[in-house]
C-alpha positions, -999 to 999 in steps of 0.1 A, spaced: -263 339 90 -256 303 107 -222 301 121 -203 269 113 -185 268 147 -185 285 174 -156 298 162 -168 317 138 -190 337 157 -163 347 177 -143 357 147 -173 376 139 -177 391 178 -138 402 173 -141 422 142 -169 442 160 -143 449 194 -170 425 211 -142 395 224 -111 399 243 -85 375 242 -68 366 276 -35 352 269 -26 350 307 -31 317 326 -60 318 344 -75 291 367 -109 275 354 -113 268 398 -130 307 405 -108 330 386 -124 323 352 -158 330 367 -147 357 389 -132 377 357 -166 368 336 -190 378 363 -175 415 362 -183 412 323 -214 404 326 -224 428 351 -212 459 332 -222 446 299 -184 440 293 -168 422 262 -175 382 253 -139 361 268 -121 338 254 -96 324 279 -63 313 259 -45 296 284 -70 281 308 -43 266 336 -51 231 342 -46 209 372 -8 199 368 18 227 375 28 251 351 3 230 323 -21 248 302 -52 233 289 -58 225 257 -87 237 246 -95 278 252 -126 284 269 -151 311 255 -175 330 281 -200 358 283 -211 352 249 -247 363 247 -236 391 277 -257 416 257 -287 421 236 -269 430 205 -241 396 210 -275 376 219 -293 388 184 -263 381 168 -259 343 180 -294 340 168 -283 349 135 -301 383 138 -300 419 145 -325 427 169 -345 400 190 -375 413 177 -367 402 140 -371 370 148 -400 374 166 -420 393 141 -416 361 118 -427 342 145 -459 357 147 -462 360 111 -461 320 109 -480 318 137 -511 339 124 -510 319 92 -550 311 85 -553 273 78 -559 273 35 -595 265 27 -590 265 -11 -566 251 -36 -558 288 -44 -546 296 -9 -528 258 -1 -508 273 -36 -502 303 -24 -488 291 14 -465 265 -5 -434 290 -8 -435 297 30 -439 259 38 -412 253 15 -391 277 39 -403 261 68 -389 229 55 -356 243 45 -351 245 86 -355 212 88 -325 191 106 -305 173 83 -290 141 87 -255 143 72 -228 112 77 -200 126 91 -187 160 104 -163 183 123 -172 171 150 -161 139 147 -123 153 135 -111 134 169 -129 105 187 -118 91 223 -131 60 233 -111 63 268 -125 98 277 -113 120 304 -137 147 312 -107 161 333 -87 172 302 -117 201 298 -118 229 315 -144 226 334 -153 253 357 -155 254 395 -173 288 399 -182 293 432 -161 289 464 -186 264 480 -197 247 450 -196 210 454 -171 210 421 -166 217 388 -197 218 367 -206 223 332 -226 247 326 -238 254 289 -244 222 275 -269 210 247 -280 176 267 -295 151 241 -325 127 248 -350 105 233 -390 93 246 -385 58 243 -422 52 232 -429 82 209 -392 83 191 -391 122 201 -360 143 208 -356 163 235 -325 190 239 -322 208 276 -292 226 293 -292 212 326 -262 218 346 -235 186 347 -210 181 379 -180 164 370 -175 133 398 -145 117 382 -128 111 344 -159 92 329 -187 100 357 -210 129 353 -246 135 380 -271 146 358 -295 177 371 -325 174 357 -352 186 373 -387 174 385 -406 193 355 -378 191 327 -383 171 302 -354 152 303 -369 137 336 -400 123 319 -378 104 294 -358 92 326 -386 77 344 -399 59 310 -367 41 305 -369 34 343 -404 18 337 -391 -3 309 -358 -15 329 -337 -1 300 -304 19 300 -307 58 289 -286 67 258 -273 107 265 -252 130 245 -241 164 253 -233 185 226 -207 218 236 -207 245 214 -212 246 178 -236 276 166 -244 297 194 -284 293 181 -282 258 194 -272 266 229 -299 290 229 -325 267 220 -312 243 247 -327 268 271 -358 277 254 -393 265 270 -402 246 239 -437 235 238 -436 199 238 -433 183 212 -415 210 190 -377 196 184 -352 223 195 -327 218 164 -358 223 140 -361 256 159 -325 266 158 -332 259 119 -355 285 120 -332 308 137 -304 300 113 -323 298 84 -308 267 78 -314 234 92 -286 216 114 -267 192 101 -266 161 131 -244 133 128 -253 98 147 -233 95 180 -202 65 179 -213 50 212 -260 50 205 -277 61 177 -287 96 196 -281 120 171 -259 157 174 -252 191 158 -223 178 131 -209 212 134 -208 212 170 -173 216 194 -174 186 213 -198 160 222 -198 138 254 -215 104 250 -231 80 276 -259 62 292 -274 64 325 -287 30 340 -324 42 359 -313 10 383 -282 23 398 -283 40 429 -282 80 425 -255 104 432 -250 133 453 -252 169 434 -243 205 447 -244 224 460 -239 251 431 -242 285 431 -269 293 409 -292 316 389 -312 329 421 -280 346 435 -278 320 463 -263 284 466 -292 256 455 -289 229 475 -273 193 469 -290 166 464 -294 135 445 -299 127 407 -285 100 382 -252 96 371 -241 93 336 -213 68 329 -190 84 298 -182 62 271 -169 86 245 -157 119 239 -159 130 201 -143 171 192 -127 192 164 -90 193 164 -95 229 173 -123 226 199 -133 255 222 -147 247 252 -182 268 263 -188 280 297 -207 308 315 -219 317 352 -248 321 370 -250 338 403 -267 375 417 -281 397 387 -280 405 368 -258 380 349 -255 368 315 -284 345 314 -299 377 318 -300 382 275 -308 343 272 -336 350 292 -345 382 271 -342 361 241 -366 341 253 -392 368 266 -392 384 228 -392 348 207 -422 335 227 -448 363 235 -463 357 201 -466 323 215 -485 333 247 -503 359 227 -521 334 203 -533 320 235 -538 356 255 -547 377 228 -549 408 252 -515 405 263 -500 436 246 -463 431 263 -445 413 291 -412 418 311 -393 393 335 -367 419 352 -330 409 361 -334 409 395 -369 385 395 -339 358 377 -363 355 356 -389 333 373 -395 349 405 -412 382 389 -430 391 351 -443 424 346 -475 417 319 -495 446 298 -528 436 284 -559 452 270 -587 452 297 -621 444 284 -642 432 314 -640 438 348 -618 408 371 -604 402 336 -565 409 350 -574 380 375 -583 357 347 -552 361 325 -533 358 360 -550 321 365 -548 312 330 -510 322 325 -501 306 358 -521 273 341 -496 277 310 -462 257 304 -431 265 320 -452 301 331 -469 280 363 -431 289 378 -443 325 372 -440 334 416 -452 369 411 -470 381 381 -480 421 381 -505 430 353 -505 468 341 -528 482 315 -515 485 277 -506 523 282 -479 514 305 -445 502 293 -438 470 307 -398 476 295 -394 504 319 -392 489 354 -389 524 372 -424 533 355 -438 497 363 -428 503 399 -443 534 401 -476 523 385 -484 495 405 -472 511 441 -500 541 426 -530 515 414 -528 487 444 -553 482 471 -536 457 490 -566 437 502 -588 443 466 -559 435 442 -537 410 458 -543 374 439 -526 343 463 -523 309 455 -507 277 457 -492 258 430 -459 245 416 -427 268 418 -391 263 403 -375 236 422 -347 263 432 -370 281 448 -352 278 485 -382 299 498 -407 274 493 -421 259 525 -422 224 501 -397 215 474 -415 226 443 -445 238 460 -453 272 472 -471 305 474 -475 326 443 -489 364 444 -510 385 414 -510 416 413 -536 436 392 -520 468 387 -550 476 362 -573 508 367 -604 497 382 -638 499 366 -663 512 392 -674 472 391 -641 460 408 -647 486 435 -628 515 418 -638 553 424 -632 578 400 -595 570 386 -575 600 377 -549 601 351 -514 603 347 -497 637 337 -486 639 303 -478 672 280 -501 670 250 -480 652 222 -473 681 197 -457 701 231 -437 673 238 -426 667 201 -411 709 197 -396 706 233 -379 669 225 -364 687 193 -349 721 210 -337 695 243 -317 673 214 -297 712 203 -292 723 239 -283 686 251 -262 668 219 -263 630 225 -290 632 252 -307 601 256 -342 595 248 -372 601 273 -391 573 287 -422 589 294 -456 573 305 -479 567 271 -507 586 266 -540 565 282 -563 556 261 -597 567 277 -621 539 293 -654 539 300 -664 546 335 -686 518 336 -695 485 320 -721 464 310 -721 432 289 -748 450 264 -722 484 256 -688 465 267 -661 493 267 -661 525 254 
């Protein structure tokens, strides 16, 4: 289902006991973030802050602020418009393993599906909610903006939909970067070296032109999902949330540019950044590594309009030590795009990024092994694809082991490694929040082929795990659920499927 405000999803979050509603004051500066960071880290309920205190005494805010939304995996399916991440998925790979039609016949018979596909199509619609109220002498310190960590260098907003456009190709582009507030209509702009956003930046500075921005807040959670999502370029994130929603997204033309924005959205923020003016100073801000990224400078956007509905909520969340709740955004994002990276790896089977790698620092990968080194070719290659060059340590496991289970990945690759015959190091780029660099966004990256190895890589003869023989394990899994009601399910290794001991490019793998 596509939500028509983010108000709706929570209404659908509260029939399910998923939201509590805090009707005490609470202060936007730490407490907010405080309160939301124990949430996320016990998978607690979504928050929805009534009475957000605001900077005059005894004042409350007027708009309620809405947190740890997508703090699990069931509330993140849900704000796709789903019941399980992997729904979505499957379709994915469905579309994506659609065989070009080489005959009328077939081009008939793929028109119902393309007629789908343009159903998720954004639509351009006149006028909407979000309009309902439109300031042309904003003030971004009527939000509640939140300060969320005691060293940060202010309040920041943190889960925006940030609108731009290439100036030479017409393309839109929709990121979440993070936003510090510096006064009522002044906003530093944090995008990064390899974002998108930047590359649109540095073409309107070649062309001497002022930027047109908008940042869209809320709306259908979908949308703030796809502002995260490591898009391949050229694919527009709102024709993406269409697919999510099964519905395209209705975007209305901003008041102050012609940038356009999700009609149905909360609030919008509207401006331009000049690429002449001198940069700002940003951060520091405690961020998704678990430690404080350092300030620095970046552009500054200069507000000139601030458009809502009359009953706006304002979206936040925190990032900080895992696991957190970008933890599920980041899970999202693991299911919807492996059948991505597997119409380029074909003998990826699975892939993991753990909580405490923040999602960049560490990715578990499971592949069928057909040669031998071929572990250290899907390592180059993957580290040579999109936003996966930031990929600092990558561990590949045969397709027997569960990639899920990080206790079972430990164990397996502590078990298969020869330190000095399966460690893979390299230079190359890194996330530019990567404060153990020894450049800013260059560093070290380590491989790790956690594979068995074929007599040709220098392996001896490789034993197997233990595992009870499956009809065993099927009688004793049936009389443990009647002497243990409610027990949880084993996670058990998976029975190897047997390998040659040798290879040769005549008999390849047995």
């Amino acid at each position: 289902m596509a939500y028509r405000s983010l108000r709706t999803f929570l209404e659908r979050l509260e029939r399910a006991g998923e939201l509590v509603r805090v009707s005490e004051p609470v202060d936007p500066v730490l407490e907010m973030a405080a309160l939301a960071d124990r949430a996320a880290k016990q998978e607690g309920p979504a928050l929805l802050f009534e009475r957000p205190r605001a900077p005059s005494a005894g004042a409350s805010s007027a708009f309620p602020v809405a947190m740890n939304l997508f703090g699990t995996r069931r509330r993140t399916a849900w704000a796709l418009s789903c019941e399980d991440l992997e729904q979505p998925a499957s379709e994915l790979r469905e579309l994506l393993h659609l065989a070009p039609p080489v005959s009328f016949w077939e081009k008939v018979k793929l028109l119902p599906r393309l007629g789908k596909l343009a159903a998720y199509m954004p639509k351009h619609v006149a006028d909407g909610p979000v309009r309902e109220i439109v300031e042309d002498e904003p003030d971004l310190g009527a939000l509640p903006v939140l300060t969320t960590w005691p060293h940060d260098g202010g309040p920041f907003i943190t889960l925006p939909q940030v609108v731009t456009r290439d100036p030479e190709t017409g393309l839109r582009n929709v990121g979440m970067y993070r936003l510090q507030v510096l006064g009522p209509r002044r906003l530093a702009m944090h995008w990064q070296l390899h974002k998108t956003a930047t590359a649109h930046y540095r073409a309107y500075q070649k062309r001497g032109e002022r930027m047109p921005v908008a940042i869209a807040l809320g709306g259908d959670p979908a949308l703030t999902y796809c502002a995260s999502a490591p898009l391949p370029p050229g694919i527009d994130e709102y024709l993406f949330a269409g697919f999510l929603r099964k519905e395209g997204v209705p975007l209305v033309k901003c008041v102050s540019h012609d940038l356009e924005v999700p009609a149905e959205a909360d609030l919008v923020i509207e401006g331009f950044v000049d690429p002449r003016a001198p940069l700002v100073r940003e951060g520091p801000f405690g961020d998704h590594t678990g430690y404080y990224s350092l300030a620095d400078d970046y552009p500054v956007l200069e507000v000139t309009a601030i458009t809502r509905r009359a009953d706006a909520v304002y979206p936040a969340t925190v990032v900080g030590p895992p696991p957190m709740e970008d933890l599920w955004l980041g899970k999202a994002t693991e299911r919807l795009f492996l059948p991505m990276l597997q119409m380029v790896f074909p003998e990826v089977t699975d892939m993991s990024f753990p909580a405490e790698g923040v999602f960049h620092n560490l990715c578990f990968v499971a592949m069928r092994k057909e040669y031998p080194g071929h572990a250290k070719k899907l390592m180059h290659g993957m580290w040579g694809s999109g936003q996966m060059a930031n990929t600092k340590t990558l561990v590949v496991f045969d397709d027997d082991v569960d990639v899920q289970d990080h206790a079972q990945c430990a164990w397996r690759a502590f078990a298969n490694v020869d330190a000095k015959r399966d460690l893979v190091v390299v230079d190359g780029p890194v996330d530019v929040l990567d404060h153990a660099a020894p450049f800013f966004a260059l560093g070290g990256k380590i491989g790790v082929d956690a594979t068995r190895k074929w007599a040709e890589e220098g392996g001896r003869e490789w034993p197997e795990p233990c595992v009870h023989p499956p009809e065993i394990l099927a009688r004793m899994d049936a009389l443990y659920a009647r002497l243990v009601p409610g027990a949880p399910p084993p996670r058990r290794p998976r029975i190897p499927v047997p390998r040659a001991a040798s290879w040769s490019p005549k008999k390849g793998v047995a």
